[in-house]
C-alpha positions in Angstrom: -9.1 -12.7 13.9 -6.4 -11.4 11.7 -5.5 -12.7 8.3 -3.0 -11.7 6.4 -1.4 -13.2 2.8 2.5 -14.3 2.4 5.0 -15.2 0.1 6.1 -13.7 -3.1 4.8 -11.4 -5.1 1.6 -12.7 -7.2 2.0 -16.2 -5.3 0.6 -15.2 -1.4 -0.8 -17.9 0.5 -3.1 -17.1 3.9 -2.5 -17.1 7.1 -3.2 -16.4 10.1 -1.7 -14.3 13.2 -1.5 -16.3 16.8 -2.5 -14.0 20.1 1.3 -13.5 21.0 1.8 -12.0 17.5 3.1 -14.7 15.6 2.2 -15.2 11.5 1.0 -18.6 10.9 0.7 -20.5 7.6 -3.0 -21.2 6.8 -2.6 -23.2 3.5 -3.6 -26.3 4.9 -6.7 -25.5 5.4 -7.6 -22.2 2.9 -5.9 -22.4 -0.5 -6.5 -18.7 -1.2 -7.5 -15.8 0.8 -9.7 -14.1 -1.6 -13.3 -12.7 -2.1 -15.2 -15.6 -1.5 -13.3 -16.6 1.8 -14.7 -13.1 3.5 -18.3 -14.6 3.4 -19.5 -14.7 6.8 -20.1 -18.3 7.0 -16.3 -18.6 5.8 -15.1 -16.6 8.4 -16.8 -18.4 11.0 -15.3 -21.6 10.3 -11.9 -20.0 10.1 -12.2 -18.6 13.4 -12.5 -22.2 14.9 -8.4 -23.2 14.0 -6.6 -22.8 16.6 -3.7 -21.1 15.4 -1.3 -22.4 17.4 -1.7 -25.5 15.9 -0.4 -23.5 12.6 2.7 -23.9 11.2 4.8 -21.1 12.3 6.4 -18.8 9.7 10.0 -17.4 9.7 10.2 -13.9 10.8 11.8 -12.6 7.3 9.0 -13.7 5.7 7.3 -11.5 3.5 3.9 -10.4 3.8 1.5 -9.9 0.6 -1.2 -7.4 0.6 -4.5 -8.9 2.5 -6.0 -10.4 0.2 -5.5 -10.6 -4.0 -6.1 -7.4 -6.0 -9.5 -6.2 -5.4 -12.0 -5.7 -8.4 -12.5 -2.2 -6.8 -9.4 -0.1 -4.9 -11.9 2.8 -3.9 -10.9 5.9 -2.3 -12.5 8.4 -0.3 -11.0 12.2 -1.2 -11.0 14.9 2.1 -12.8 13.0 4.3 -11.4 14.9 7.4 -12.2 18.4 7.7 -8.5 19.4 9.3 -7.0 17.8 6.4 -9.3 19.3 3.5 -8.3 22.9 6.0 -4.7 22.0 5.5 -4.9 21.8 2.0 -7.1 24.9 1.2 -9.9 22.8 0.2 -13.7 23.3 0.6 -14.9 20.6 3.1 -17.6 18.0 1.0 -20.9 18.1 1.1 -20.7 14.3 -0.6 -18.1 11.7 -0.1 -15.8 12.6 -3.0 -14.8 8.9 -4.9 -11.9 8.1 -7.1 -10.5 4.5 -8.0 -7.0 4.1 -7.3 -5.3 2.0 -10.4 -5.3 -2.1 -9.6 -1.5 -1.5 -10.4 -0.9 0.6 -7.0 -2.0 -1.9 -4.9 1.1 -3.7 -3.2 2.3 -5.4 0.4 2.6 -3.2 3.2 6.5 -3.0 2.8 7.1 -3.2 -0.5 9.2 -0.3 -1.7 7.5 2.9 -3.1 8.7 3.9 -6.0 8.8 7.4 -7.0 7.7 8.4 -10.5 10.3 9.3 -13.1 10.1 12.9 -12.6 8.2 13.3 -10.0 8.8 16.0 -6.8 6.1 16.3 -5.2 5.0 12.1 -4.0 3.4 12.4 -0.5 2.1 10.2 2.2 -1.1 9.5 3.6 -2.2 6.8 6.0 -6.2 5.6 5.9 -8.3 3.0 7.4 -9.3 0.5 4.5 -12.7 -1.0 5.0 -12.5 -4.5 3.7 -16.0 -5.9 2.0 -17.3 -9.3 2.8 -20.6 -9.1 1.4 -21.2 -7.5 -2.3 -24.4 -5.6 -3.4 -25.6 -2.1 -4.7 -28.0 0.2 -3.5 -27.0 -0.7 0.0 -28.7 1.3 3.1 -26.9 2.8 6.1 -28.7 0.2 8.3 -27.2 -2.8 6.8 -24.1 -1.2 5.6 -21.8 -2.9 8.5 -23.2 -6.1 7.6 -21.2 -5.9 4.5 -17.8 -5.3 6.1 -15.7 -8.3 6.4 -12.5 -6.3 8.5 -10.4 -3.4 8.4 -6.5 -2.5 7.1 -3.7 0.1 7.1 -3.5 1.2 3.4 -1.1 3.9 2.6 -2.8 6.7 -0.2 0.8 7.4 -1.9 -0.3 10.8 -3.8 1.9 12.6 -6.5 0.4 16.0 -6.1 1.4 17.7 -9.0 0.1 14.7 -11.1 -3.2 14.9 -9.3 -3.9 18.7 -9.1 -1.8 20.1 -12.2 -2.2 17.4 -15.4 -6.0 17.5 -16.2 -8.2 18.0 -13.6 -8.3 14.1 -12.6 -6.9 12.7 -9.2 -6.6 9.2 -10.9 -3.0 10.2 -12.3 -1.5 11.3 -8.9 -3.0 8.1 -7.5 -2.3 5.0 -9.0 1.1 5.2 -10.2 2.4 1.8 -9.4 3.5 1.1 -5.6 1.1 4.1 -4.8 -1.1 1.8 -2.5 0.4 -0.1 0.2 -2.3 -2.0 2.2 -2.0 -4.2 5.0 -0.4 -6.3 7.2 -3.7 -7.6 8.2 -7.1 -7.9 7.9 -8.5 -7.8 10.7 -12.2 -9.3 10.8 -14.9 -6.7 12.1 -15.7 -8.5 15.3 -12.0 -7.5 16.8 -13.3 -3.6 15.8 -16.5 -3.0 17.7 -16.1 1.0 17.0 -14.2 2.0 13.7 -15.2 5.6 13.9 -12.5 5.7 17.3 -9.3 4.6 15.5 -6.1 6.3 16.0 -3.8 6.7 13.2 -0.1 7.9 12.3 2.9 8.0 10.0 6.1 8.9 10.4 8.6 9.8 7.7 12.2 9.1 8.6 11.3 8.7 12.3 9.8 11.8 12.2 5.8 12.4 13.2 4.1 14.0 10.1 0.3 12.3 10.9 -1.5 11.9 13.9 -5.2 11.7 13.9 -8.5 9.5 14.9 -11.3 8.2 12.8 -14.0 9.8 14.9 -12.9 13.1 12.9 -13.9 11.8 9.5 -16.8 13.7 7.9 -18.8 11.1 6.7 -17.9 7.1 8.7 -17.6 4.0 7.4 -21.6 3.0 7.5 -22.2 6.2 5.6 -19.4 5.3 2.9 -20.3 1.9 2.4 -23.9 2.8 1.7 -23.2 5.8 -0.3 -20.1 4.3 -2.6 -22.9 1.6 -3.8 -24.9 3.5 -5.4 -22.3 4.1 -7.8 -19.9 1.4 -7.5 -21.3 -2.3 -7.4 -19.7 -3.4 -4.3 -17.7 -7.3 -4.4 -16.5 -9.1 -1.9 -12.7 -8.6 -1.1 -12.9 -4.8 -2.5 -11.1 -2.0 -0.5 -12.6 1.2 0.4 -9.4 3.3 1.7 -11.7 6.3 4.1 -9.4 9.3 3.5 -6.8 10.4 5.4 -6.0 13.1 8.4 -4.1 16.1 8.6 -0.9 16.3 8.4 0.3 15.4 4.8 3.2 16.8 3.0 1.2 19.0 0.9 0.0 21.1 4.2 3.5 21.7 5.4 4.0 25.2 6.4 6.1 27.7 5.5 6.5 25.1 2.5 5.4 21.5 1.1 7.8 18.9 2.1 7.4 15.5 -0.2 9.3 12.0 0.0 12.8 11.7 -1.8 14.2 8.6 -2.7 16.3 6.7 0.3 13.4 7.9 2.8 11.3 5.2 5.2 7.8 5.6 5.7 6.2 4.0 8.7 2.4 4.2 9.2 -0.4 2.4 11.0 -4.1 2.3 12.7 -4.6 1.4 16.2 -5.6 -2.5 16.3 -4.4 -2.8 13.1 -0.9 -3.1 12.6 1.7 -1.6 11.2 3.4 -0.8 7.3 6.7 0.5 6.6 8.2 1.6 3.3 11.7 2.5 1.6 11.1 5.0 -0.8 13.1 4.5 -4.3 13.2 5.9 -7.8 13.0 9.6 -8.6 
């Protein structure tokens, strides 16, 4: 099943995506698409209407974020060992966590806006882990149990703010716009294997990202498990899993970042896809 949110900004109404593709309006029967609709026993029932029977939405419409802005926007840092090689980094021996700022978090073509100032905003594409079930101290063996679906989210990164103004990713990450995520969710039943995932993005038609989730250092199970014993998990929070190589920052002979007028377009096999114009500067 995939769900996805439309409408304006701040008003996004469900819906649901028909086998040929189509978006559907699911207000009639789910007046909000939010935590508390990922429960199991919620998604069950939902995967009963038949969407066809759906009003059908017009093709301009917009589409929202998957569901309303999560309590936790997690991220995981160098999760792929070409990536952390790309960038000179040491590969982890722990899942490295930072929060990306509830104001980043935006539809997955909404503009991105680049920071006043800024020369140095980059792309990278992710799988987001979507959670169903909330809880701390969660073990590897129950971990999927917790996962309500899967999304495309878009880790825009201003390096310069992240690795040259105090030592803290958090300001090169959640500047707003910085976290495009969606079109769908798609529920966890339609993903029987998450760690064999392809993803991409291409800036201005042009390949900068090609990878697959099997390369990630530590999976999903082991993130979901290992981010509660820091981070009390709630239903509808995003866990975006790091990204592959391939990032502006790695560019050889020299870094090559996004200037305003650009258009991102980035997805995950299964998935869907986003695309962005860039603005500001």
């Amino acid at each position: 099943m995939k769900l996805f949110r439309h409408g304006t900004h701040g008003a996004e109404r469900p819906g649901m995506v028909d086998k040929a593709g189509g978006l559907r309006d699911l207000s009639a029967h789910l007046s909000v698409l939010d935590g508390a609709s990922l429960a199991p026993e919620r998604l069950k029932a939902l995967a009963l209407i038949d969407p066809l029977a759906l009003p059908l939405l017009p093709a301009e419409t917009r589409i929202g974020p998957p569901v309303p802005r999560p309590v936790n926007f997690i991220c995981i840092g160098l999760n792929y060992a070409d990536h952390a090689a790309e960038t000179g980094a040491k590969i982890p021996v722990e899942p490295i966590i930072f929060l990306k700022a509830g104001s980043a978090y935006a539809g997955p073509n909404d503009d991105v806006v680049i920071p006043r100032g800024s020369t140095s905003t980059d792309w990278e594409v992710e799988l987001g882990v979507v959670i169903g079930t909330g809880g701390s101290y969660i073990t590897e063996a129950d971990a999927m149990a917790h996962v309500a679906g899967y999304c495309v989210v878009n880790d825009v990164s201003e390096r310069d703010y992240q690795m040259k103004r105090g030592g803290t990713w958090d300001k090169g990450k959640g500047c707003p716009s910085f976290g495009p995520t969606g079109p769908y969710l798609v529920t966890a039943d339609e993903v029987p294997d998450p760690q064999n995932l392809d993803l991409w993005c291409d800036v201005d038609g042009q390949r900068m990202q090609t990878g697959n989730t099997r390369t990630m250092i530590f999976g999903v199970r082991k993130l979901v498990a290992y981010v509660s014993d820091f981070i009390a998990l709630q239903p509808g929070d995003i866990i975006a899993t790091g990204t592959p190589p391939g990032v502006g920052l790695g560019k050889k002979p020299e870094p090559v970042f996004l200037r305003a007028g650009q258009m991102m377009r980035l997805g995950v096999s299964g998935l869907g896809e986003q695309c962005q114009r860039v603005t500001g500067g």
